[in-house]
Each structure stands twice: as C-alpha cells, then as structure tokens.
FIKE-647610 format. One line per 10 residues: number of its first residue (from 0); for each residue x, y, z of N, C-alpha, C. Coordinates in steps of 0.2 Angstrom, whole numbers. Atoms other than C-alpha are relative to their C-alpha. Last residue first. Example, Ala and Ser with C-alpha at 12.3 -4.5 7.8 and 13.67 -1.06 7.14 Angstrom:
1 = -4:-6:-1:68:-5:36:-4:5:3; 4:-6:0:62:-22:39:4:6:0 .
# end
This chain:
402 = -8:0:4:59:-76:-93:4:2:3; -5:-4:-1:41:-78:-83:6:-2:-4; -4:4:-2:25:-88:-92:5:5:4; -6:-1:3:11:-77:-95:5:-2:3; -1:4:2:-6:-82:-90:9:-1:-4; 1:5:-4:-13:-65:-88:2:-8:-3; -5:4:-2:-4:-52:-96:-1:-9:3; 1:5:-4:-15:-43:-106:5:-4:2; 3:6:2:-6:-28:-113:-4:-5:5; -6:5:-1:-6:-9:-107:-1:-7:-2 .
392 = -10:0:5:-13:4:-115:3:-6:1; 2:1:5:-34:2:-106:5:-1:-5; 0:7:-1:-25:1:-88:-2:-1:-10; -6:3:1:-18:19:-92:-1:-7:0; -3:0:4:-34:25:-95:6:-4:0; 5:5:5:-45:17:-81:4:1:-7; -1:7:-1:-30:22:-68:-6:-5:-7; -8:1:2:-31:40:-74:1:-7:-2; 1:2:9:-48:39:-71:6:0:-3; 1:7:3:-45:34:-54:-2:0:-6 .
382 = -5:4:1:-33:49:-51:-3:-8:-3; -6:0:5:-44:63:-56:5:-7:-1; 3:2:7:-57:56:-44:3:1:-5; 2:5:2:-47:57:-30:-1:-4:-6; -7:5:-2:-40:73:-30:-1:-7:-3; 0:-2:6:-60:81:-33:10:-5:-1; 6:2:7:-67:69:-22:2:4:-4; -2:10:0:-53:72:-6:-5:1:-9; -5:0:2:-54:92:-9:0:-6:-1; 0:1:7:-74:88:-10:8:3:-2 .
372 = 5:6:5:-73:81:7:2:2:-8; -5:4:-1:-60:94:15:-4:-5:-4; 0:5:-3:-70:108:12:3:-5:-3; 5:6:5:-62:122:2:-1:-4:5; 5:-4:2:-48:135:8:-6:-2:-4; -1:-6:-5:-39:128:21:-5:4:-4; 8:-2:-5:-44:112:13:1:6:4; 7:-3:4:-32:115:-2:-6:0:5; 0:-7:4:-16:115:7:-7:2:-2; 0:-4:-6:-22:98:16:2:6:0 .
362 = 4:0:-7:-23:92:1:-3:3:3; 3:-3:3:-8:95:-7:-8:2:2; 0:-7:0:0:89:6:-4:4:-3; 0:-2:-6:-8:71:4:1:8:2; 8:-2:0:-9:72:-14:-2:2:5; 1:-7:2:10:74:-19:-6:2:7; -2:-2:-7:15:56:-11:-2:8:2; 3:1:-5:7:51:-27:0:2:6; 3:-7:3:20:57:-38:-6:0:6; -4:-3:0:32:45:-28:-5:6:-2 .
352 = 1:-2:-9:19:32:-25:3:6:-2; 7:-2:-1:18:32:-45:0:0:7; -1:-4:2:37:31:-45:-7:4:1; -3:-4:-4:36:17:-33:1:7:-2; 4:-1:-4:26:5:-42:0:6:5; 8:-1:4:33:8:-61:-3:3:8; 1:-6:2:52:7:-50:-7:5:-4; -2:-4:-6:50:-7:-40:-2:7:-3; 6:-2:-3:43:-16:-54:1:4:6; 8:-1:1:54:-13:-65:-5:1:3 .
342 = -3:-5:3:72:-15:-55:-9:4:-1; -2:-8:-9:65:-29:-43:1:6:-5; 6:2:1:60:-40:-65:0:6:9; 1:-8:-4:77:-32:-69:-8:0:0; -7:-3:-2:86:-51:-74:-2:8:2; -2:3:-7:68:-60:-73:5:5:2; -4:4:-1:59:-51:-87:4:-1:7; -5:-2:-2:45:-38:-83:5:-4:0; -2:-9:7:27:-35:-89:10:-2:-1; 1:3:5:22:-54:-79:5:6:-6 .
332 = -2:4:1:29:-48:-63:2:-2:-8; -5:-2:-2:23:-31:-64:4:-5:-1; -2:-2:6:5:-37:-69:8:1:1; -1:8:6:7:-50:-55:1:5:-4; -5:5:1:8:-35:-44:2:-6:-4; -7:-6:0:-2:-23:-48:5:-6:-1; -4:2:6:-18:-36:-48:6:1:-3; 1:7:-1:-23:-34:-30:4:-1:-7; -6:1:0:-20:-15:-31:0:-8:2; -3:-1:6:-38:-12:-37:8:-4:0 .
322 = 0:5:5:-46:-20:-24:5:2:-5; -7:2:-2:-41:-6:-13:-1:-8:-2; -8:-5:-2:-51:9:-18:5:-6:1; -3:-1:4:-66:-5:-24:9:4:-2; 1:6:6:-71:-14:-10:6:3:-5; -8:6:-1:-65:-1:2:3:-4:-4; -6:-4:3:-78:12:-6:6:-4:1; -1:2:6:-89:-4:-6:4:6:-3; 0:6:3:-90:-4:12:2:-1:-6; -5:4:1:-90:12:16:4:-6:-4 .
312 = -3:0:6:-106:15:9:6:0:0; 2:7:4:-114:6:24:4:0:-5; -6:6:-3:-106:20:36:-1:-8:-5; -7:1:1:-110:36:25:3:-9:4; 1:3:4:-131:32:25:10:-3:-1; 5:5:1:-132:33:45:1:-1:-6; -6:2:-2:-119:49:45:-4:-8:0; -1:1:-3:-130:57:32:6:-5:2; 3:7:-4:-125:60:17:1:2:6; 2:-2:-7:-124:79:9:-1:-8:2 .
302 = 5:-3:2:-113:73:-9:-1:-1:9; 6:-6:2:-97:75:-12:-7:2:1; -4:-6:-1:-85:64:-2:-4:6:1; -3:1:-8:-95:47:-2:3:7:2; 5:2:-6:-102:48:-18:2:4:7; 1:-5:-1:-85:53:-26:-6:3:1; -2:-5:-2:-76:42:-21:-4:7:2; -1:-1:-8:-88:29:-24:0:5:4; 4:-3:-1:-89:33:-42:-3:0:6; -1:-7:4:-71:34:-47:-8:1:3 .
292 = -3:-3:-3:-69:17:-35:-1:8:0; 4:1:-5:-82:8:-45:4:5:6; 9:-4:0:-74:14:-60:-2:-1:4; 0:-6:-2:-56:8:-53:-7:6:-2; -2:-7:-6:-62:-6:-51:1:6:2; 7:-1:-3:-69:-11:-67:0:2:7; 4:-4:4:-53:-6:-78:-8:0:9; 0:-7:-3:-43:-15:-65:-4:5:-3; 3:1:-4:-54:-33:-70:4:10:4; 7:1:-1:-52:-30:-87:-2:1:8 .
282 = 5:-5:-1:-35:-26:-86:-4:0:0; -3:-6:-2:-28:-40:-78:-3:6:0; -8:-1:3:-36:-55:-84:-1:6:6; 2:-3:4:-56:-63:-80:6:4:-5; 6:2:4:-54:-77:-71:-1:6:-6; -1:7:6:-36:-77:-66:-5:1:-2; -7:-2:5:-37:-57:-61:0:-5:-2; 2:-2:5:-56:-60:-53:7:0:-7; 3:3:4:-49:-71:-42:-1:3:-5; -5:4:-1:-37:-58:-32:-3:-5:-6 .
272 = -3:-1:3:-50:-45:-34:5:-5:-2; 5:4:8:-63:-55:-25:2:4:-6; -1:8:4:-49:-57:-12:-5:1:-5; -5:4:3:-43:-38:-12:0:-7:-3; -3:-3:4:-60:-31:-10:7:-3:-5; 4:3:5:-67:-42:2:3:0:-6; -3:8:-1:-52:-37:14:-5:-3:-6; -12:1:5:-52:-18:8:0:-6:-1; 2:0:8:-72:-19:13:6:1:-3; 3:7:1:-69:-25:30:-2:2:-8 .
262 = -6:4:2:-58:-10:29:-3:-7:-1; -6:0:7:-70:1:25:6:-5:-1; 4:3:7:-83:-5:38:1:1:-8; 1:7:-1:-70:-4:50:-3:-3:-5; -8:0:4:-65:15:47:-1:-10:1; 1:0:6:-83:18:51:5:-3:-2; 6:1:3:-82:11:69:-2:-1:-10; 0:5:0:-66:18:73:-6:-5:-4; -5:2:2:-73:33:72:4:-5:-3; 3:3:6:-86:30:81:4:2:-5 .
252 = 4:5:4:-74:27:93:-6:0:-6; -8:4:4:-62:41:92:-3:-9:-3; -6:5:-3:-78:51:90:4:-5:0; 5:10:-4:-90:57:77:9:1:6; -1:1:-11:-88:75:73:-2:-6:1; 4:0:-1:-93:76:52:-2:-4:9; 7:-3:5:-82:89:49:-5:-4:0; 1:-8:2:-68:86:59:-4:2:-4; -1:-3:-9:-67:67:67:-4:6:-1; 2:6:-3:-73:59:49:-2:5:5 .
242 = 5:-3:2:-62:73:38:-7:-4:6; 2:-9:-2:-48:69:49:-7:2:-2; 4:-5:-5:-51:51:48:-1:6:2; 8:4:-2:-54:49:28:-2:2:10; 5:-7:-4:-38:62:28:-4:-4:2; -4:-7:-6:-24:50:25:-4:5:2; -3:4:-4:-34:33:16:3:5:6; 8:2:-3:-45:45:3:4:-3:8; 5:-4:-1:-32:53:-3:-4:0:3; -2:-2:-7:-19:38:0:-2:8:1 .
232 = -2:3:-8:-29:28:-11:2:5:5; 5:0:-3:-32:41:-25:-3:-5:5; 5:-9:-3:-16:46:-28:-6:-2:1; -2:-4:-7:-11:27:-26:-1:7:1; 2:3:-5:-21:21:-41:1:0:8; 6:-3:-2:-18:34:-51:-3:-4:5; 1:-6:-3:1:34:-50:-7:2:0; -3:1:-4:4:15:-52:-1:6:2; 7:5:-5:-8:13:-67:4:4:9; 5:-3:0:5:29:-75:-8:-5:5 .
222 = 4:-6:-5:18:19:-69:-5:5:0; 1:1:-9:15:4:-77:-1:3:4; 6:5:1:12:13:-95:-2:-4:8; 3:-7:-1:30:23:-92:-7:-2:0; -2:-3:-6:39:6:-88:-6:6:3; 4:5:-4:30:-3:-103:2:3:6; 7:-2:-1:35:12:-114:-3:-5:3; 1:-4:-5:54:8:-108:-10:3:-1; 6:0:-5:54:-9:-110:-1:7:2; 6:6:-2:61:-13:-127:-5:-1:7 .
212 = 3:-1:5:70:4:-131:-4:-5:1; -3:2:9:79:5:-116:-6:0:-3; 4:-6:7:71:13:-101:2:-1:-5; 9:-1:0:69:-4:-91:-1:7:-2; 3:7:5:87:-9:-97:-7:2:0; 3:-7:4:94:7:-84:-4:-5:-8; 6:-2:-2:95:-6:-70:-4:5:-6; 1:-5:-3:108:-16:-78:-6:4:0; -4:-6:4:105:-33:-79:0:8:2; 5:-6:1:106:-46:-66:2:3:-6 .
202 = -2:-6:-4:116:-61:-68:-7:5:-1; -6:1:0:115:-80:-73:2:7:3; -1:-8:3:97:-81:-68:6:0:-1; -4:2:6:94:-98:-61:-1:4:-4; -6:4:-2:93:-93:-43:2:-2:-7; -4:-5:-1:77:-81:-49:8:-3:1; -2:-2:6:68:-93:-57:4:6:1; -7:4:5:71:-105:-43:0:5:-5; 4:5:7:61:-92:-32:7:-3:-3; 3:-4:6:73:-88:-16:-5:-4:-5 .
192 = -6:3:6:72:-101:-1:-1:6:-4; 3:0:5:59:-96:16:8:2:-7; 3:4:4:61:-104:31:-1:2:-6; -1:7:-2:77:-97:43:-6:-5:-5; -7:2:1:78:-81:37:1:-7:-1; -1:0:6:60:-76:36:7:-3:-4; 3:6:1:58:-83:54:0:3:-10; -3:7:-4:71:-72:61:-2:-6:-5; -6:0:6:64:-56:51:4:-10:1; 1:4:5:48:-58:58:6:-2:-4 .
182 = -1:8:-2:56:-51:74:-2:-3:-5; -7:4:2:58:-34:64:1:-7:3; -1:2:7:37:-32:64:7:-4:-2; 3:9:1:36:-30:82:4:-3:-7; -11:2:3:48:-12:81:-4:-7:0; -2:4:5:29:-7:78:6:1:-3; 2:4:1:21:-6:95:4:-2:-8; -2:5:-5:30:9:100:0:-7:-5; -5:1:5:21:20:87:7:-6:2; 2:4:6:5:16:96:7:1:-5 .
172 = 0:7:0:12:18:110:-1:-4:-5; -5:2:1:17:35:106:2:-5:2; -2:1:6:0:39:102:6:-1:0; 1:4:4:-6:36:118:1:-3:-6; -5:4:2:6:45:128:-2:-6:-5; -10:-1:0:1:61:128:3:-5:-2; -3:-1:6:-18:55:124:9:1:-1; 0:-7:1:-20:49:141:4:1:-8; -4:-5:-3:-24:31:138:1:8:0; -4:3:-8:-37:19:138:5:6:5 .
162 = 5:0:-4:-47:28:122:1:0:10; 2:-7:0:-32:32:113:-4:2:3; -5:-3:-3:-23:15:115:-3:9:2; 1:2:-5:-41:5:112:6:5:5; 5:-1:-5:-43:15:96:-2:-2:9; 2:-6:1:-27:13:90:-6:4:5; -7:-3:-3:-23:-5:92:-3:9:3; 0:3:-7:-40:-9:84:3:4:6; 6:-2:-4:-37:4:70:-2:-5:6; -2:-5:-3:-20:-3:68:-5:4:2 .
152 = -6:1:-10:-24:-20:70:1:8:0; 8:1:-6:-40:-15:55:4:-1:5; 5:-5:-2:-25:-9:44:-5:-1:5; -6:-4:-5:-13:-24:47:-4:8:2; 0:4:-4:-27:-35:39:4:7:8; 7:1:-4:-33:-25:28:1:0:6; 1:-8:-1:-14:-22:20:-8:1:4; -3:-4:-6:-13:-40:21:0:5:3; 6:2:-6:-26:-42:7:3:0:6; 1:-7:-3:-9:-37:-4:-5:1:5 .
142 = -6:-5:-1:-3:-55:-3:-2:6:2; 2:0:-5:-22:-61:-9:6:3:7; 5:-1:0:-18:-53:-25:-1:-2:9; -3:-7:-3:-2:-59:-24:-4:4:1; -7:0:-8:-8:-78:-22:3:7:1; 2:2:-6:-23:-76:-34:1:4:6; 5:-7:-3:-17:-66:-48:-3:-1:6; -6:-6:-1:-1:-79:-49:-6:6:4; 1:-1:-7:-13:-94:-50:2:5:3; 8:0:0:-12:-99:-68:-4:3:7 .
132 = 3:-4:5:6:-92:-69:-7:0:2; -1:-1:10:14:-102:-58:-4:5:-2; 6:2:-2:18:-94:-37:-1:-2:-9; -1:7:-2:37:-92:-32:-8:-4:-2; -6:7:3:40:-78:-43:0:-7:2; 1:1:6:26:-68:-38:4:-6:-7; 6:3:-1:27:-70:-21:0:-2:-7; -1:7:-1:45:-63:-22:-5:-5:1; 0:7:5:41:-51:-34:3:-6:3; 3:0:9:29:-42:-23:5:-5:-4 .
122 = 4:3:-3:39:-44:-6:-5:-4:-6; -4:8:2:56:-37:-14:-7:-4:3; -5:2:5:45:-23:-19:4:-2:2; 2:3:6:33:-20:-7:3:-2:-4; 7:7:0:43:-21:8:-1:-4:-7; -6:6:1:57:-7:0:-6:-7:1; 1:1:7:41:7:1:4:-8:-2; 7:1:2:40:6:19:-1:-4:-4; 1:8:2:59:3:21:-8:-2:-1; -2:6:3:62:20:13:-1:-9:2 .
112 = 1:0:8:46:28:23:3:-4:-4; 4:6:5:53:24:38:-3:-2:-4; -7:8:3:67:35:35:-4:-5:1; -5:1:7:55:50:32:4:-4:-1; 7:0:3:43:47:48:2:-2:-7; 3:9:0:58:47:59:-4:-4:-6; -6:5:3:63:64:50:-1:-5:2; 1:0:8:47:73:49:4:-6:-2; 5:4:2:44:66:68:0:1:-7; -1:8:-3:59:76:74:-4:-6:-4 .
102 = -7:4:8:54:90:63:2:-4:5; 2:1:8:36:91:73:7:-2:-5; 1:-6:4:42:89:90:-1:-1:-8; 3:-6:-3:47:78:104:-3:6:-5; 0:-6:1:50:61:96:-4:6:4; -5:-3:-4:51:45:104:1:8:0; 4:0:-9:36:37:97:4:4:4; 6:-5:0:44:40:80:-4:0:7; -3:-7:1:59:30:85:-4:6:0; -2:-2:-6:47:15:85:4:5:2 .
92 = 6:-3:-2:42:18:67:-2:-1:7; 2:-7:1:60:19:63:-6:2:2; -4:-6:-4:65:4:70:-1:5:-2; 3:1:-7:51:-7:61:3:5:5; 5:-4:-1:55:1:44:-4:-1:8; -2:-6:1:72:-4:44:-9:4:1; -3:-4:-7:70:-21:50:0:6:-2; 4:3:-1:56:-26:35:3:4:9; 5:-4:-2:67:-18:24:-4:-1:6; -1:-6:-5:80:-29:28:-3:5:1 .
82 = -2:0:-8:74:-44:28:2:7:2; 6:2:-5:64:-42:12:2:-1:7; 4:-4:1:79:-40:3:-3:5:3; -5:-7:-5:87:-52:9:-1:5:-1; -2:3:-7:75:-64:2:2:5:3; 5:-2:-2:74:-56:-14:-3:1:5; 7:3:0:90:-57:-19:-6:3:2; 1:5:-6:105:-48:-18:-2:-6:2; -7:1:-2:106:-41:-36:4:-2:6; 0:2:6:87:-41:-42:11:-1:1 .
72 = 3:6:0:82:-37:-26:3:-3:-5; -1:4:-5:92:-23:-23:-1:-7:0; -8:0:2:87:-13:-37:4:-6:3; 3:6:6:68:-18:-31:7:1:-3; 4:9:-2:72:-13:-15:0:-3:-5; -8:4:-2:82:5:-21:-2:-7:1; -5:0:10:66:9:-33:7:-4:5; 4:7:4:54:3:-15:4:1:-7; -2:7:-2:65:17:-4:-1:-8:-5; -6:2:1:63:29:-18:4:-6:4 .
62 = -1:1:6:46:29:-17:6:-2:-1; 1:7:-1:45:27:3:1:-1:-9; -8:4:-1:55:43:2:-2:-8:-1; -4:-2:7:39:52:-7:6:-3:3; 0:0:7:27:43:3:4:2:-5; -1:7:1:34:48:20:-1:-5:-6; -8:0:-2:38:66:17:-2:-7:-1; -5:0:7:20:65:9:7:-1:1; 0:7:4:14:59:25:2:1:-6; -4:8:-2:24:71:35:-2:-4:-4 .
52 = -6:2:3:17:86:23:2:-5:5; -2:2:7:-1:83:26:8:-1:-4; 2:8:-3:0:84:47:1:-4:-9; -5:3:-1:9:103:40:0:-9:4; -9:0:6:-2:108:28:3:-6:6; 1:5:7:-19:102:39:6:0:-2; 7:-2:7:-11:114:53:-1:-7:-4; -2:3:7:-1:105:69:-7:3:-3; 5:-5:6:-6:112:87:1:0:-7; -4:-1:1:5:98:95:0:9:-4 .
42 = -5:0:-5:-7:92:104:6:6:0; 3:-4:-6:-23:96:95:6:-2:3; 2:-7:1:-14:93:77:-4:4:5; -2:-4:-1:-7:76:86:2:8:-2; -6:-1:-4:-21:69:89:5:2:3; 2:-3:-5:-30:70:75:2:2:6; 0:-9:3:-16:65:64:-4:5:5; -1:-5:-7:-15:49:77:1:6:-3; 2:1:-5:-23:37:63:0:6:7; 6:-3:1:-17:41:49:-4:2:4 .
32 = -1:-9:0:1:38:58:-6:2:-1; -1:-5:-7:-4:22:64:1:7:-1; 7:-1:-2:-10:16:45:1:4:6; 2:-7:4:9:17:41:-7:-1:3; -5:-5:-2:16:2:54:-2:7:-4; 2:-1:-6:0:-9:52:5:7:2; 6:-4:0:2:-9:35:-2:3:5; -1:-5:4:19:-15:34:-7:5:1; -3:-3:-2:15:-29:47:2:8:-3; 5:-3:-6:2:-34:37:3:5:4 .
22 = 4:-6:4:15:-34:21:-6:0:5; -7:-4:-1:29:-45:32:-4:6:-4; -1:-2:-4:14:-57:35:4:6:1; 4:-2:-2:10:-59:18:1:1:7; 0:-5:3:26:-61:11:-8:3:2; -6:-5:-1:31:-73:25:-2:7:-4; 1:-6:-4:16:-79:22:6:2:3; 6:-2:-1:17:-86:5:-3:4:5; 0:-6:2:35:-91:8:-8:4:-2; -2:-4:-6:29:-103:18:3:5:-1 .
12 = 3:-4:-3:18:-109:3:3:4:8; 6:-4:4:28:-110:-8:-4:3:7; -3:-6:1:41:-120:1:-4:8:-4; -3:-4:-9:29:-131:8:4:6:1; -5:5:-2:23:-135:-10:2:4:5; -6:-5:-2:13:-120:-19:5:-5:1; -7:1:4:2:-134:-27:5:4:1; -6:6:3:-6:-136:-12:3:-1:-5; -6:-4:-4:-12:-116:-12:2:-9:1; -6:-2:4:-20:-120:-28:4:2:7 .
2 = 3:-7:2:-33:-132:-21:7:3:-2; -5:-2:5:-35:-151:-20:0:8:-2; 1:-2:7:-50:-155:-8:7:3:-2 .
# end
C-alpha cells in the first residue's frame, strides 16, 4: 500500500531518521539526569534548589544553544548543523559521569545544554523542509515521538544501572552511555543531502528580520506557544521522579514502572498528535491538548490518589503533556520564510525553553515550603493555559507551501 512515507523518496526518507534518531538520542542524553536526581541529593547531599538549579542551568543554555543552531542552520546548512550539535551534546553528557561535585556537574551539564537545544532546531527545520506540505504535520510530528523513544531507554537504562549497580557508580554509567549518540554523526554525513528548498535560497537573511515589522508579532506569538508548553512539560518531566520516590515512596523499580506508563503515553501522544495536525490544522489540535494536559496536571498533582489510581492516569498525562509538541514544528516551518526559517524557529522554540528553564528551580525553591505535588500543578497549570491562549492568536498554517 502507497503511503506518505513513499512519497518522501530515499532521500526523504533517510533523512527522516536521521532526524528521528539524532532526537531519540537527544532524549536519552537529558532524561538520565531526571532520573539520577534522586541519587545524587542522597549522595551528594544536594537540596531540591540546588538538584533544581542544574536543570535550569541546562535548559536556560540549551535555549541559547537551539537560537545559535537555528542562526547556524540558515548559514551553514542544516545538515552540518545537526552534526554538530549532535557531537557536542554527546561529549558533554559523558564528561558528566566524570565529575566529582556539584559545580563540576553545573558546568558539564550547562555545555550540554547548548547542543541539547542546537538538535532541535537544525533537526526541526530540517525534517520540515524535506517533507510537502500535506504531510508535514505527520513526519515532524512523528520526529518529535523520538523523545518517547529515548525517554523509555533512559528509564530502562537507568533502572537496570541503579538497580545492578552500586549507586556510586551507577549514575555515572548512566552519563557514560551518552557519548553513543556522536557515532550517529558518521552516518548523517554520509546519507542524508540538505532540503532542495534550502540549496535554492540565494542567501540567508539577517537574523534580526524575525523582529522587523513583518515577522515580529509572529515571533513573539510563537514564543509565547513555545513557553507554556515547555514550562509545563519540564515541570511535570523534572520532578515527576522525585515527587514519585519522595512523597509517594515507591522504589527505583516501581518507579520505573510508573514513568513507563507516561511515556507509553508520550509515544501515543505524539503520533495521534502527529495526524491530528493534517486532519484537523495546527491550532485546533494544540488548543485541545493543551486542555487535556491543563486538566491532567492538575489531577495527577493535586488531588489525594491512590498509588493504584495514579499509574493508569499516567497514561493520558503523557498523551496530552507531550502531544502538544508534535505540531510546534511544522507550525514554525510554515510561520517562517526559508532565508531565516533556523533563525525563527530556533529562536520562538528556544526562547520559550529559555523562560521555561525558570520552572525547574523555581520549583524546587517553592517545595521547601509547599508540597511538591501541588508546586508542580500550580507551575504547570499556569503554563498550559498560556499555551490555549497564545495557540488561539496565531494563524492556521496547515497546508502552507514554504518560500
């Protein structure tokens, strides 16, 4: 049967996992921190603040790495990009395993950040460019479904490292494990061409075009999607196992366990996301996410559940917390002409990480004097209604040729 990933064409399609593999890998390499928080706040005797400020350290450089990435892309290419991100966040998150102390691990933590961020954005508009229009929300859409992918290896990963091993060293296998990612770089070299609609661009424009008078209220419109959707993702996604371990005591494997039945519901998420953007458009479909996510959160956070009712309702927290970003990207593609198409999108997605990298420390400021549950659900909830408004401002894109 005739389907939209043979119309990609060989070239298409092996670019297709190249940006899907080089975004599992990316997952895999940040998820491992969420993961060994517990870990290393008994090892290391680390407070909430100070477990909360590394991952903001990391999110708030990963921001500015993904605005350099998308600057990048639009005047190297894409491709290249992508490679190099791809090495730079690998050896960083190996480096981390190395460290003997909390600012040691600030700073490893904070340079793999910049190629964290860098991924998405030469990854993004390079999927996006090579995929037509009628099918765009699909293929990037299912692109971001990586992040499931690499999530559930790191919970694997993780679980089996921490269980096997003495903890001293288990968590810095787990950081080990992710110089892997840079061997992809080989085979990204070697098969995958830039978009034609980027090789027939006669030049980039300057970066500063995306605040000029014609695109800058589309800038500031993206990023507000761009900052409610990751403030309440990496609210929920950074503490989930602390809160989990520490207030409702499960161990490393049930643990594990729960954070399963959230990610199997990331991966649902993303692909009935992924359709939903051609079948129904853009915002419509993030409007209904991010409600489903708004009222999730704050389910799941606030109210007294059992440990029996919370693991079911994982599921459809995953569903919707990480469906939303299935569609981010095409919109970004579509909102943003070709000559500062890395510029734009880079900057929209990464700016909103950038505020969003707040949450985490914040956070774990505010649970010192508040349960950690309804710090996450009041945090949260704020940001997915954010994301309902700012989707509601912006145009329908679906179907929009690129320029």
């Amino acid at each position: 049967m005739h389907t939209w990933f043979d119309d990609l064409g060989a070239a298409g399609r092996r670019t297709f996992w190249a940006c899907f593999g080089g975004y599992a890998l990316d997952a895999l390499d940040v998820q491992i921190y969420t993961l060994v928080i517990p870990t290393l706040m008994q090892l290391w005797g680390l407070t909430k603040g100070e477990a909360g400020v590394l991952a903001t350290v990391t999110l708030l450089l990963s921001a500015f790495g993904g605005w350099g990435a998308g600057l990048m892309a639009d005047r190297i290419g894409r491709v290249r990009t992508l490679q190099i991100t791809v090495v730079w966040f690998a050896v960083f998150t190996f480096l981390s395993g190395l460290t003997q102390n909390y600012q040691e691990l600030l700073v490893t933590r904070g340079l793999q950040g910049l190629g964290f961020g860098g991924e998405w954005a030469a990854g993004s508009v390079l999927i996006g460019e090579a995929v037509a229009g009628r099918h765009r929300g699909k293929a990037v859409g299912l692109v971001q479904s990586a992040w499931a992918v690499g999530w559930g290896a790191a919970v694997v990963l993780s679980t089996l490292a921490l269980s096997l091993l003495p903890r001293e060293y288990g968590w810095r296998v787990l950081f080990m494990v992710g110089l892997l990612p840079g061997f992809a770089v080989f085979v990204v070299r070697r098969f995958v061409p830039e978009p034609t609609v980027y090789r027939s661009m006669d030049r980039p424009a300057s970066w500063l075009a995306i605040f000029g008078p014609r695109l800058r209220s589309i800038t500031l419109r993206g990023s507000l999607i761009a900052i409610g959707a990751q403030g309440g993702y990496y609210a929920i996604v950074t503490w989930l196992p602390t809160l989990l371990s520490t207030e409702r005591h499960l161990s490393i494997k049930s643990t594990g366990g729960y954070l399963a039945v959230v990610i199997i519901g990331s991966f649902c998420g993303y692909l009935c996301s992924a359709w939903l953007n051609d079948a129904l458009g853009r915002r419509r479909t993030l409007v209904i996410f991010a409600i489903g996510a708004l009222a999730l959160v704050l389910a799941y956070t606030r109210l007294s559940l059992s440990n029996a009712l919370a693991l079911p309702l994982g599921f459809p927290l995953g569903f919707f917390a990480s469906g939303i970003f299935s569609g981010m990207g095409a919109i970004y593609t579509e909102l943003f002409p070709t000559a500062v198409r890395g510029s734009g999108q880079g900057f929209c997605y990464n700016s909103g990480r950038g505020v969003a990298a707040v949450f985490p420390a914040v956070i774990g400021g505010a649970a010192a004097h508040a349960p950690l549950g309804e710090t996450i659900g009041l945090f949260a909830g704020g940001a997915y209604g954010l994301v309902i408004l700012s989707a509601l401002l912006l145009p329908e894109t679906r179907d929009r040729g690129l320029t």
